[in-house]
C-alpha positions in Angstrom: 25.2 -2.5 -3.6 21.7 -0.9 -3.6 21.4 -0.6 -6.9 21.9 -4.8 -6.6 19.5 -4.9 -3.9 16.9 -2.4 -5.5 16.9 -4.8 -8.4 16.2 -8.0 -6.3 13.3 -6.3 -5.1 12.3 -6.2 -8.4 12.7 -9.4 -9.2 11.0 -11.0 -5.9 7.8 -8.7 -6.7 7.9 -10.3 -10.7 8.7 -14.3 -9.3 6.4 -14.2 -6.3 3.4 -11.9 -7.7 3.9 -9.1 -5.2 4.2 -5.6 -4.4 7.0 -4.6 -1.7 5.8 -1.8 0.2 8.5 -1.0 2.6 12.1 -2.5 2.1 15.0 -1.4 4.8 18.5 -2.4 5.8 18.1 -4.6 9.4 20.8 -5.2 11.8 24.5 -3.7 11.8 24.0 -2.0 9.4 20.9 -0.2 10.3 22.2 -0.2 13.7 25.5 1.9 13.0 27.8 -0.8 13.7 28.8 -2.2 10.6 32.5 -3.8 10.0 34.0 -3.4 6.2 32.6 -6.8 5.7 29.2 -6.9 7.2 26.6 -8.8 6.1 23.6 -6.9 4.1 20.2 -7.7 6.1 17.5 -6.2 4.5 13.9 -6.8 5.3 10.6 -5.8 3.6 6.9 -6.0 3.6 4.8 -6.7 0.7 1.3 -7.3 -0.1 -0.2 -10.1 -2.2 -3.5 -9.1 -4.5 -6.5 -9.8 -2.4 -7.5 -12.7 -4.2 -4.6 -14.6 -2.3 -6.4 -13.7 1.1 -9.5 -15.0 -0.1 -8.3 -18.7 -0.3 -9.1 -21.3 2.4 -6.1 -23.0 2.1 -2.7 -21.6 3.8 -0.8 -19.1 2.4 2.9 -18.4 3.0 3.7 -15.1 5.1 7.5 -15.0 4.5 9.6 -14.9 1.8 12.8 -15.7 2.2 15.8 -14.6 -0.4 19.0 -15.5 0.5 21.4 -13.7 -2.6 24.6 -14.5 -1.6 27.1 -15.3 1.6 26.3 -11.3 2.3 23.3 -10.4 1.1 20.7 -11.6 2.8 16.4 -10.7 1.9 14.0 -11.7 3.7 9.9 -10.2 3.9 6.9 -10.4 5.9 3.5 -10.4 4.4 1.3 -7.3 5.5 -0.9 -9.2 7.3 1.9 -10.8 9.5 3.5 -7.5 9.8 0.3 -5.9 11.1 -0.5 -8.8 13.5 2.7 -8.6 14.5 2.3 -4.7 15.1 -0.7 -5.7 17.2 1.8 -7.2 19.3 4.0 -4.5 19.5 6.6 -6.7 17.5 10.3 -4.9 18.3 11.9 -5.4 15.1 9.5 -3.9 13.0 9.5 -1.2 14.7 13.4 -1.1 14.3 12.7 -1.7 10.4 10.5 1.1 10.0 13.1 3.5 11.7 16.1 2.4 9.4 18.0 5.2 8.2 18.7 2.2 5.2 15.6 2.6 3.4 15.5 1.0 0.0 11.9 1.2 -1.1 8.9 2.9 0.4 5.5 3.0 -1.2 3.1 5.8 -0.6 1.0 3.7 1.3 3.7 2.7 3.6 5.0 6.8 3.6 1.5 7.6 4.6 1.4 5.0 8.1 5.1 4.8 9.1 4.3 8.1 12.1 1.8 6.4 13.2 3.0 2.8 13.4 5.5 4.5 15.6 2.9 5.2 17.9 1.3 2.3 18.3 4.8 1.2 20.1 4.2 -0.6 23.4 6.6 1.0 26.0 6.4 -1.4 29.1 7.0 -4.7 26.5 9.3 -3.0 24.6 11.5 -1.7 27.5 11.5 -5.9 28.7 12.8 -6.9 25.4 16.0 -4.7 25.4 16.8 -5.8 28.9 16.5 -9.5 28.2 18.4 -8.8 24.8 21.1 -7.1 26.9 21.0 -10.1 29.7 21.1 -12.6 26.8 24.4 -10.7 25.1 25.8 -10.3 28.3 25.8 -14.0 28.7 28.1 -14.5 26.0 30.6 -12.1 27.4 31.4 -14.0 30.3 33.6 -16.4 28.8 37.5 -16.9 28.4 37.3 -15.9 24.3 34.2 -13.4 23.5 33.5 -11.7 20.1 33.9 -8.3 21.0 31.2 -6.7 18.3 28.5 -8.4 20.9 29.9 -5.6 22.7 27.9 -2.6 21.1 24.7 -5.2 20.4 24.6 -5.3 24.6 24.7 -1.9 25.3 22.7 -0.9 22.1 19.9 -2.7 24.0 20.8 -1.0 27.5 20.6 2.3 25.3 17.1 1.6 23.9 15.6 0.6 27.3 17.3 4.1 28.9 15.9 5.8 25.9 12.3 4.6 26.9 12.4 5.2 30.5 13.8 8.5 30.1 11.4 9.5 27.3 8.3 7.2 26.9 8.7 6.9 23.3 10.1 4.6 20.7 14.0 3.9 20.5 15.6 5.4 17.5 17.7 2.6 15.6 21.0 3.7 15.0 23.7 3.1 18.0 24.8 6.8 17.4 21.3 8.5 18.2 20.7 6.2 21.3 24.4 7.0 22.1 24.2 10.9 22.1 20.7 10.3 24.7 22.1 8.1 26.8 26.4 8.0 27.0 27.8 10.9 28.7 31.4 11.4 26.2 34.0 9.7 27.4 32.2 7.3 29.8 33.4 4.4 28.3 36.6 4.6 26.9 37.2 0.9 26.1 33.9 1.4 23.7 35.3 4.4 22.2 38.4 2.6 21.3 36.4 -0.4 19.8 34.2 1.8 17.5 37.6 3.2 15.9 38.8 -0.5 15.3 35.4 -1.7 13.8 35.0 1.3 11.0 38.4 -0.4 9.7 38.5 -4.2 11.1 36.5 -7.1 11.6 36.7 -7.0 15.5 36.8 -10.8 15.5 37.4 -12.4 19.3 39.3 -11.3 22.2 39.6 -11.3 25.6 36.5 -9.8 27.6 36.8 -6.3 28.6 36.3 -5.4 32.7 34.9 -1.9 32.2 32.3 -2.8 29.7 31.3 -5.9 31.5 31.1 -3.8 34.6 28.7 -0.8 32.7 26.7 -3.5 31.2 25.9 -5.2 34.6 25.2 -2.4 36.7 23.2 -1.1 34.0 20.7 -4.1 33.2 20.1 -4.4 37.1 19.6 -0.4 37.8 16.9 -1.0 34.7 15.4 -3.9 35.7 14.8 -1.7 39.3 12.9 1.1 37.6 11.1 -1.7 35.0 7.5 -1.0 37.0 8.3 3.0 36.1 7.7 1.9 32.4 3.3 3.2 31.9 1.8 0.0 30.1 0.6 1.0 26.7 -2.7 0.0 25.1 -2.4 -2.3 22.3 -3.4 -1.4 18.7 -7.5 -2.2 17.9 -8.3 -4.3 15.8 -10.5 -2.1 14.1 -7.5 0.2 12.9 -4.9 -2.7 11.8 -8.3 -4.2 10.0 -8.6 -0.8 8.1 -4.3 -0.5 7.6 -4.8 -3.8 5.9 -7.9 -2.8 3.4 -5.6 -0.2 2.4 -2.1 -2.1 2.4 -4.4 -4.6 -0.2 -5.4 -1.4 -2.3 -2.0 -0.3 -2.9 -1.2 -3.3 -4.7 -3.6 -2.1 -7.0 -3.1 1.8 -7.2 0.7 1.1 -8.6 -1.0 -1.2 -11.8 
């Protein structure tokens, strides 16, 4: 499958006259989580040549390249991805620490510390909570799909990760898991990560004893949310110079 994917790449940059400077595996994948038949979510960057940010008229800042039922590409333009950083934009951050990495320029080799950095604690630690609340919503009925199950307290994980650290969540379930799961805490989540490296989880009945950890959790972390130091946001001045360069590298590989 990369060797599909690495190819697509290729042809996007050829069709759409561009030069894909980061490319990574998003979602369950990324995350650790995947089922046998998981969907492949893979996101990228690219840069245009700077003639195309010299127009007056408006340009397109996504591409979207949807391969197949599984396979599914899609790409921000630099100067989206940068504004976005600006804004401390969560899944980029959680693209740039894939452990799924199927291209990486030099340019992007050269920035990907020190976009880490420019991570905003206080609004990334909100966005894992209300991810979690907005799971957890879905777990309340009769019927659930029980994968939602690891996407909840992945979120719970990342926000522990950044209270307990002050630094930017690793990606994969496994990492956050080993910082903030205790073994054998939750035995009903044990059990499901056996069943998903084989199954599609599909539905089921809701499970008490993760509904209860995901609950008392997302209320104990939205108590200690003003403990979270608010982060300054990236200048202007830097993501102005990130992009000179980004627009260079489209160049240097010519």
């Amino acid at each position: 499958m990369r060797g599909i994917i690495e190819n697509e790449l290729l042809e996007i940059e050829e069709k759409e006259k561009v030069h894909v400077l980061f490319a990574a595996e998003a979602g369950s994948r990324a995350w650790g989580f995947a089922s046998p038949d998981s969907d492949y979510d893979v996101r990228f960057i690219y840069v245009r040549p700077k003639e195309e940010y010299l127009r007056l008229e408006k340009r397109p800042d996504v591409i979207e390249w949807k391969l197949n039922e599984t396979v599914d590409i899609n790409g921000w333009d630099l100067k989206k991805a940068l504004t976005l950083l600006h804004g401390s934009n969560p899944a980029l951050f959680e693209w740039n620490n894939s452990p799924l990495v199927y291209e990486i320029s030099d340019y992007w080799e050269k920035i990907r510390e020190e976009v880490n950095g420019f991570f905003q604690l206080k609004a990334g630690f909100h966005h894992y909570i209300s991810m979690a609340e907005s799971t957890y919503s879905h777990l309340l009925d009769e019927t659930v799909k029980l994968k939602k199950y690891f996407h909840a307290i992945r979120a719970i994980l990342a926000a522990k990760f950044i209270l307990a650290t002050n630094c930017t969540p690793p990606t994969t379930f496994g990492e956050l898991a080993i910082n903030g799961l205790k073994p054998g805490t939750l035995p009903a989540l044990d059990e499901l990560w056996i069943r998903k490296s084989f199954e599609d989880l599909g539905e089921g009945k809701p499970i008490p004893a993760l509904n209860q950890y995901i609950e008392e959790n997302i209320k104990d972390l939205r108590s200690k949310a003003n403990q979270i130091p608010r982060s300054e946001p990236v200048p202007w001045e830097r993501l102005n110079e990130m992009f000179r360069d980004g627009i260079d590298a489209f160049y240097d590989r010519l």
